[in-house]
C-alpha positions in Angstrom: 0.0 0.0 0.0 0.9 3.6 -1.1 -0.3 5.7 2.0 -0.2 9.4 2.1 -0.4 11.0 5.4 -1.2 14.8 5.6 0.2 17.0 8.8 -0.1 20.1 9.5 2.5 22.8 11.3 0.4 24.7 14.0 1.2 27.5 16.4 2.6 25.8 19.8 0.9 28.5 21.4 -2.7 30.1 22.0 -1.6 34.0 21.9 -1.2 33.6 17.7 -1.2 36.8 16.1 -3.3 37.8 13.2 -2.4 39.5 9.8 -4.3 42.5 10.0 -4.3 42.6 6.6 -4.8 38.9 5.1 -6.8 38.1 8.7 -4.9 34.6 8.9 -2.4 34.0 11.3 1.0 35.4 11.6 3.6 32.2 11.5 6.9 33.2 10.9 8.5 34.1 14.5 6.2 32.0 16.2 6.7 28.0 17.8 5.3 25.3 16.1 4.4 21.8 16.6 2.8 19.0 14.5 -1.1 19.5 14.5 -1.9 16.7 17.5 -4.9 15.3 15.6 -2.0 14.4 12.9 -0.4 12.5 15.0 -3.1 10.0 15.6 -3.4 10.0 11.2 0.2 9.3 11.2 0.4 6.6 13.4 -2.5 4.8 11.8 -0.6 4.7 8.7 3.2 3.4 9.8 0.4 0.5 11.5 -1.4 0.1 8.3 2.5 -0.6 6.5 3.5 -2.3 9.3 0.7 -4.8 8.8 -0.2 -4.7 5.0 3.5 -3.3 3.8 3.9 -0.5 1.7 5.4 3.0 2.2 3.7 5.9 4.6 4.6 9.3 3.2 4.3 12.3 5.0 3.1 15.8 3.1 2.9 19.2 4.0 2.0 22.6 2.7 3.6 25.6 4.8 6.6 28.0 4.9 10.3 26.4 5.1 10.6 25.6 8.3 7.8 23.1 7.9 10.2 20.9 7.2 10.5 20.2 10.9 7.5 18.5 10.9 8.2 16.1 8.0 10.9 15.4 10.2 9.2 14.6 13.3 7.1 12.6 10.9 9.9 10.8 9.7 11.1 9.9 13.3 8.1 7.8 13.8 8.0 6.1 11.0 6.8 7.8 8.0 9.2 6.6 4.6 9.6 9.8 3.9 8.4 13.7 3.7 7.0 16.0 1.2 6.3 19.9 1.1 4.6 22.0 -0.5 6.3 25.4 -0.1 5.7 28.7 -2.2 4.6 32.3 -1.6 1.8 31.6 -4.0 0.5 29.4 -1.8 0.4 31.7 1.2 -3.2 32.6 2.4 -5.0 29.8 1.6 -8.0 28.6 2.8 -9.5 24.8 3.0 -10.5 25.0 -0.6 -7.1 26.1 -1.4 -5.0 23.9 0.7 -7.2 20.7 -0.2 -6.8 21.9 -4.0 -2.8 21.5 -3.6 -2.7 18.8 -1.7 -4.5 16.8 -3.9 -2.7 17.8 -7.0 0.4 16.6 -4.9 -1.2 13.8 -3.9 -2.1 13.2 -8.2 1.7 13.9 -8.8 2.6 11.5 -6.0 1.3 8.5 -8.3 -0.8 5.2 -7.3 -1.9 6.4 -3.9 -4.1 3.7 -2.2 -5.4 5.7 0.7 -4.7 9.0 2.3 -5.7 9.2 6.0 -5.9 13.4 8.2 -6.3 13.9 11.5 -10.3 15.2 12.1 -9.3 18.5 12.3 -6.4 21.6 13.0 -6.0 22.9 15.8 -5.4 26.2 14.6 -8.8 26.1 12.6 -10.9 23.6 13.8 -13.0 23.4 10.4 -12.6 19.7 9.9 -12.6 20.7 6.0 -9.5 19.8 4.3 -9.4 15.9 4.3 -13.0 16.2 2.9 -12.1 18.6 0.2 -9.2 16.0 -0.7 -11.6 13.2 -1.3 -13.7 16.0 -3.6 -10.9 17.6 -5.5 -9.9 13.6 -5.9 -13.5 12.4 -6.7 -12.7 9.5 -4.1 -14.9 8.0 -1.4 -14.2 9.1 2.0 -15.4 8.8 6.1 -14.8 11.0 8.6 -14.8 10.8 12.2 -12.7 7.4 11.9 -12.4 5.5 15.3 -10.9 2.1 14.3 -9.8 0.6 10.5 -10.9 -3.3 11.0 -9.8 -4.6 7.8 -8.4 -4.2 4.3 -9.7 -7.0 1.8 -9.7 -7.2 -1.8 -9.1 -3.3 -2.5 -11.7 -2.2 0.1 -11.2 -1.1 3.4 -13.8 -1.7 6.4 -13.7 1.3 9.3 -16.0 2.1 12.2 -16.5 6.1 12.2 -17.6 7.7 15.4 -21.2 9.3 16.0 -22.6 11.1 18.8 -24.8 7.8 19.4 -21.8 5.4 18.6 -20.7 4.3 15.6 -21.2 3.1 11.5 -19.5 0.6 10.3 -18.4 1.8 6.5 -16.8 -0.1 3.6 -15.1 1.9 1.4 -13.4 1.6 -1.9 -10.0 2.3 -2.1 -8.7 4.6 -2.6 -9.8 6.7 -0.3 -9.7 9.3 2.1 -9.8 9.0 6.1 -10.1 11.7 8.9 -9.3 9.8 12.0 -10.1 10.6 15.8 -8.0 10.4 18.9 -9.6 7.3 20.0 -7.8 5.1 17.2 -4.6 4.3 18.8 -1.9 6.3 20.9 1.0 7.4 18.8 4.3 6.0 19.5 7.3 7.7 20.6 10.2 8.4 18.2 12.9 6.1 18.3 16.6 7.3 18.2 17.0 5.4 15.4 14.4 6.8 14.1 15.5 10.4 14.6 18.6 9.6 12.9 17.0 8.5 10.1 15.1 11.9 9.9 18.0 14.4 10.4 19.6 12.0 7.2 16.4 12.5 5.0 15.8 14.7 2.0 13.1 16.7 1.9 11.9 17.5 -1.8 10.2 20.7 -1.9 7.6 21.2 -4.3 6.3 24.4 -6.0 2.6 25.2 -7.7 4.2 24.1 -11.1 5.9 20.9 -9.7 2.5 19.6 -8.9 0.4 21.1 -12.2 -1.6 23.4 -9.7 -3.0 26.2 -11.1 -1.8 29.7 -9.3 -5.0 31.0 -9.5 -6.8 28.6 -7.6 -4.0 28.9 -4.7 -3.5 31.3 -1.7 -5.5 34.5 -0.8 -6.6 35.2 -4.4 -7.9 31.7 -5.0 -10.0 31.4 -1.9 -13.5 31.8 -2.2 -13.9 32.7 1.9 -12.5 36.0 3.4 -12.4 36.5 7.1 -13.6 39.8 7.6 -12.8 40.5 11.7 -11.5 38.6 14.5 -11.8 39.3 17.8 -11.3 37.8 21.1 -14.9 36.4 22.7 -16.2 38.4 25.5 -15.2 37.6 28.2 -16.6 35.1 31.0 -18.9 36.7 34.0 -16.9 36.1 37.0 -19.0 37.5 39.4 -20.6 34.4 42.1 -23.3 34.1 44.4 -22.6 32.1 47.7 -26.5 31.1 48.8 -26.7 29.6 52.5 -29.1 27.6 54.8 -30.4 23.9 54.6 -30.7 22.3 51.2 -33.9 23.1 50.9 -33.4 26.9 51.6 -30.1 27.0 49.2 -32.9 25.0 46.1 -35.1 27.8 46.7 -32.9 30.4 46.7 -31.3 29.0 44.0 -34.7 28.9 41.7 -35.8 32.7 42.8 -32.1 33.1 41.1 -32.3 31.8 38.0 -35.8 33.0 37.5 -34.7 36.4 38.3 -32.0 36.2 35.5 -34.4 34.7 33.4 -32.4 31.5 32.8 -35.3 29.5 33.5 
């Protein structure tokens, strides 16, 4: 199996800056870290080889220093790293970034599956491993909680509901989106770590992967974020009711009917 596994490079830290300009988030200057759900998507994969052979490769889009990333993916057992790294695509949205990553993926060549975490945590829109499987026209589930199986070119997964779960069969190839709940990712091994501060990284530009510039960063996304600002903040101000249970109930109801919360 050919299995492409997409991370992301988020801010380590909640105080992100924003662009006043572009309205995304300032990255250069800041720490960075592998998007967590990513590493639950990557370890899925190195087990998927590791049972069914094949070769897990790790791709990116993001500035240079990405690369660190790729690395980290490398470490635990990704075959190798790609990314995608161009001003033209700086200020992309989801449609954007799922647009070049799955004209990578196309240049890549006789993928079988490609598996995201659910989400970024510098987003949280849970939209680019869907807009993979669209821009790819391939079948996809999201929400993935367990792979069961891979038989005869299709792959059996449960994916996670509020009420529990569906069991889906998909064909490959396909697209997963995978939850925290599938496994616990392993720790890097030295050797491992050795074998990432050895690997090349290809870098790939717009007209490496046949993308089309104008379908790419700020000018080839069809959202705009128009204002950002912090969410008010919390009401801190408490009540301490006393007396017998029954008293502190009462009181209690008079309260919230007061405030009109019941």
């Amino acid at each position: 199996m050919k299995i492409v596994v997409c991370i992301k490079q988020v801010p380590a830290s909640n105080d992100a800056k924003i662009d006043p300009e572009t309205k995304r988030i300032i990255r250069e200057g800041q720490k960075a870290i592998m998007n967590p759900f990513d590493t639950y998507a990557l370890e899925e994969g190195v087990r998927m080889k590791e049972k069914y052979g094949g070769e897990v490769i790790a791709l990116t889009m993001g500035p240079p220093k990405a690369e660190a990333v790729l690395r980290e993916a490398i470490s635990a057992g990704a075959d190798r790293g790609i990314l995608l790294s161009d001003r033209v695509f700086g200020g992309s949205d989801t449609w954007a970034t799922s647009y070049a990553l799955a004209r990578a993926i196309e240049k890549i060549g006789d993928v079988d599956l490609v598996i995201c975490g659910k989400q970024a945590i510098d987003g949280d829109t849970a939209q680019v491993g869907p807009g993979i499987a669209s821009h790819l026209d391939w079948m996809q589930a999201t929400y993935v909680m367990a792979v069961d199986s891979i038989e005869d070119n299709n792959i059996t997964v449960k994916r996670m509901h509020e009420d529990g779960y569906d069991v889906c069969e998909l064909r490959l190839p396909a697209v997963l989106t995978v939850v925290k709940d599938i496994n616990t990712p392993r720790v890097p091994t030295l050797k491992g770590r050795l074998a990432a501060q050895k690997s090349e990284i290809p870098v790939l530009k717009p007209e490496d992967i046949g993308a089309d510039p104008d379908k790419l960063g700020l000018n080839g996304s069809p959202t705009r974020v128009v204002k950002t600002q912090p969410p008010e903040p919390r009401q801190t101000d408490t009540l301490r009711i006393e007396g017998s249970p029954r008293e502190c109930a009462q009181a209690l109801v008079r309260e919230l009917k007061f405030r009109g919360l019941v």
